[in-house]
Structures are given as C-alpha cells and as structure tokens.
C-alpha atoms as one frame of an Amber mdcrd trajectory, in Angstrom:
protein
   0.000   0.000   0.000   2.912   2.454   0.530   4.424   1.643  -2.714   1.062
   2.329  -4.469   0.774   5.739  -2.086   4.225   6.474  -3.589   3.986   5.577
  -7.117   0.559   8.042  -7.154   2.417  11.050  -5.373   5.511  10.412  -7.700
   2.816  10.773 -11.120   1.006  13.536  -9.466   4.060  15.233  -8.846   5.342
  14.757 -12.908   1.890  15.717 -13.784   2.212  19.244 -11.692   5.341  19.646
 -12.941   3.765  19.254 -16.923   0.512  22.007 -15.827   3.584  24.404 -14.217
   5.089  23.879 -17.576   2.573  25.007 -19.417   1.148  27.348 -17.368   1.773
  30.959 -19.448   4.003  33.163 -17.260   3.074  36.562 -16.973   5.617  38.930
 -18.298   8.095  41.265 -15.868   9.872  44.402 -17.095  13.448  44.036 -16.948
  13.280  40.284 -17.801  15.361  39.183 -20.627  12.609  38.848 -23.271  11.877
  42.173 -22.691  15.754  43.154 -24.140  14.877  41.288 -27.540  15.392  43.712
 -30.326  11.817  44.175 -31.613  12.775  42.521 -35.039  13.579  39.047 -33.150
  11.266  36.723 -32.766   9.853  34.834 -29.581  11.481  32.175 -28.368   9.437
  28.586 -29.176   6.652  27.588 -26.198   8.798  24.866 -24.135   5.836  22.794
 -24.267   4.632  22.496 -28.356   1.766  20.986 -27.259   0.804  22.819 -24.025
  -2.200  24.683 -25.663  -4.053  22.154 -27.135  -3.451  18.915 -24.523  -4.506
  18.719 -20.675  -3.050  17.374 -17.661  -4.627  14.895 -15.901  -4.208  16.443
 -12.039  -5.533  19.795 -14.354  -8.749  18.417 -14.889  -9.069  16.296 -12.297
  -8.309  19.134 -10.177 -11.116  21.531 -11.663 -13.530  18.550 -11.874 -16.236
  20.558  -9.765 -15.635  24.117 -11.709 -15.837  22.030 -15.168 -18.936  19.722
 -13.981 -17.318  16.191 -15.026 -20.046  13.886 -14.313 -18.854  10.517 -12.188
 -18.904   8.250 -14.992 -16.084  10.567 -16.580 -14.320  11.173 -13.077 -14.372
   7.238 -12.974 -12.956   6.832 -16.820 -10.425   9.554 -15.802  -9.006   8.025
 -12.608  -9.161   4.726 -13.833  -6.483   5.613 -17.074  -4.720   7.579 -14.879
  -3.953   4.902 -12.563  -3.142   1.914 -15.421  -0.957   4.528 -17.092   0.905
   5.052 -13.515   0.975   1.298 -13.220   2.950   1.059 -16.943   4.996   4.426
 -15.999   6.599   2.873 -12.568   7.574  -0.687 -14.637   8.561   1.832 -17.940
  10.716   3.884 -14.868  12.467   0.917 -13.511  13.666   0.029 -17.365  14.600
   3.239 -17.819  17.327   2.839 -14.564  18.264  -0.362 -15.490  19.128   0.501
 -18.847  20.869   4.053 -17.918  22.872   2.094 -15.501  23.915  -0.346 -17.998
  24.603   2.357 -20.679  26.885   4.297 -17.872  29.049   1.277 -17.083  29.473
   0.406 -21.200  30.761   4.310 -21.684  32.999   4.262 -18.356  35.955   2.408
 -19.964  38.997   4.025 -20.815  38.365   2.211 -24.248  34.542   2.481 -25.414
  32.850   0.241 -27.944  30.968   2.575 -30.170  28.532  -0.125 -31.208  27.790
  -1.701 -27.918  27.464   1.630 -26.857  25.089   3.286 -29.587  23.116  -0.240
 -29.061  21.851   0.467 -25.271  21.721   4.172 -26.318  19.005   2.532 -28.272
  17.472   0.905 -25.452  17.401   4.024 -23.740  15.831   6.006 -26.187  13.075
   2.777 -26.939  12.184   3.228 -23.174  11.591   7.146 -23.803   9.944   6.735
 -26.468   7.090   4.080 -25.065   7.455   6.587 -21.639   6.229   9.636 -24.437
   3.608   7.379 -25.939   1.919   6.818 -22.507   1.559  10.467 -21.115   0.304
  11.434 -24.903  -2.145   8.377 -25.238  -3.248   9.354 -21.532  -3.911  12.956
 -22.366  -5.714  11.683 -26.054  -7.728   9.543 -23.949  -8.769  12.400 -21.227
  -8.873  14.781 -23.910 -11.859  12.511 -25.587 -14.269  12.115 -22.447 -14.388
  16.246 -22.092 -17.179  17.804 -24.158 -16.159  20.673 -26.465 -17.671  22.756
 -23.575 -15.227  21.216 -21.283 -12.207  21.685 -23.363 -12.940  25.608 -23.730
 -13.555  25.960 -20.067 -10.155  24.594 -19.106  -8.132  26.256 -22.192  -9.663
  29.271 -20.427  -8.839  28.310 -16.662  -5.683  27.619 -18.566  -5.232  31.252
 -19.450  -6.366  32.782 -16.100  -3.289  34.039 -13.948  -2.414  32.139 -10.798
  -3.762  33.579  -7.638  -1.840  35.684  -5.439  -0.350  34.670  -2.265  -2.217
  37.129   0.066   0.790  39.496   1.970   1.056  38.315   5.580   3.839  40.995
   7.268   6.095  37.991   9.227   5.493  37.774  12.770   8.507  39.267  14.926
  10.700  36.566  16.813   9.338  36.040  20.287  11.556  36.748  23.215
C-alpha cells in the first residue's frame, strides 16, 4: 500500500510539474525577453503541445468548476492509474538501462557499437514513456465535451492567484 501511495504522489508530482510547464508566465519588465530587439522573434513555447493537450491532475483538479459527471471522473481516474501502473515498470527500465549504458561508456576504451546499441534501449524506453503520457492525455482529452475543453483552455489562461501578503510575525523573546 505504501508503494502504491508512492507511485501516485511520484505521477502527481510529474503531472504538476507538466501544468507548471505550461502554465503561461506573466511577463516582468526588466526580464530578458523584454531586451529582444523588436525585429527578433519569440522564443518557441517549451511545451509544443501545451495549448491544445490537458493534464490529468488539471482536470481532475477543476472537476467541480468544469462539472465532469462521475462516470467521466471514474474513466479519468481509472487511465490515470493503469498509465501510472505502466509508468513505474517503464521507470524501472529506464534505470536499469541508464545504468547499464553508464558502465558500457565508463571504460577508458569504449565500444561505439555496444554503446550506440543500449543508447538505443534508452531512447526505446523514452519513447514508449512519451507514448503513454500522450495516449493518456488523447484519452482524457476525448471524455471532455467541447464545452469542457474551452472551459479549461480558459482556466488555462487565467493568472495564478496571489499569495495574500502576511507581514512575518517578529521573533518572540
């Protein structure tokens, strides 16, 4: 049961890492993109497909505001949970594989070909890791009406709230 506590919080935690990702930033004078001659173009969206996909902890977490009903709450958790289930055994590959492809390039002498050939293995493992968190979001993306989709592309597009400013307590004496 701990391992299954852990393997959720480790997903939710990658999954609020994706929304932070493509959460737009809201610009600050003096920043760097501000300094851009005006001729130069933007700098590409770190996420390519941050506008059009969502996160799974993003719409589960705005399930009340967007009005999922509990047969697509159900659908959702359920995919998000066998798609955790392939990400921890895809994870575990992933080590074994890095570890193997660290002790073929830390010879003095390295074989290109044995080494290019877990580089593959490597990259497979990516790849099929890629595949799952886009098949997941496909899948979520489906169950949401068209409704649904525009309410979270607009959530999406709403700044964060402010922390409210609490003046720090003095130290006690």
């Amino acid at each position: 049961m701990k391992h299954r506590i852990a393997y959720i919080f480790t997903l939710l935690l990658l999954l609020a890492t994706v929304v932070m990702a493509q959460q737009p930033q809201p610009r600050q004078p003096g920043r760097p993109e501000d300094m851009r001659p005006p001729n130069m173009p933007n700098p590409p969206n770190p996420d390519p497909l941050g506008d059009v996909m969502f996160p799974p902890d993003f719409i589960l977490g705005h399930a009340r505001q967007l009005g999922l009903t509990d047969e697509q709450k159900s659908y959702m958790r359920g995919e998000v949970q066998k798609t955790m289930n392939s990400f921890t055994e895809l994870q575990w590959k992933l080590q074994d594989e890095t570890e193997q492809l660290h002790e073929t390039l830390k010879t003095t002498s390295v074989n290109e070909e044995q080494a290019l050939a877990q580089l593959n293995k490597v990259l497979d493992i990516e790849r099929e890791i890629k595949r799952l968190h886009i098949g997941l979001g496909v899948r979520l993306k489906n169950r949401l009406t068209p409704e649904q989709q525009l309410q979270l592309q607009q959530m999406r597009m709403q700044p964060m709230p402010a922390m409210p400013n609490v003046a720090p307590r003095p130290p006690q004496q």
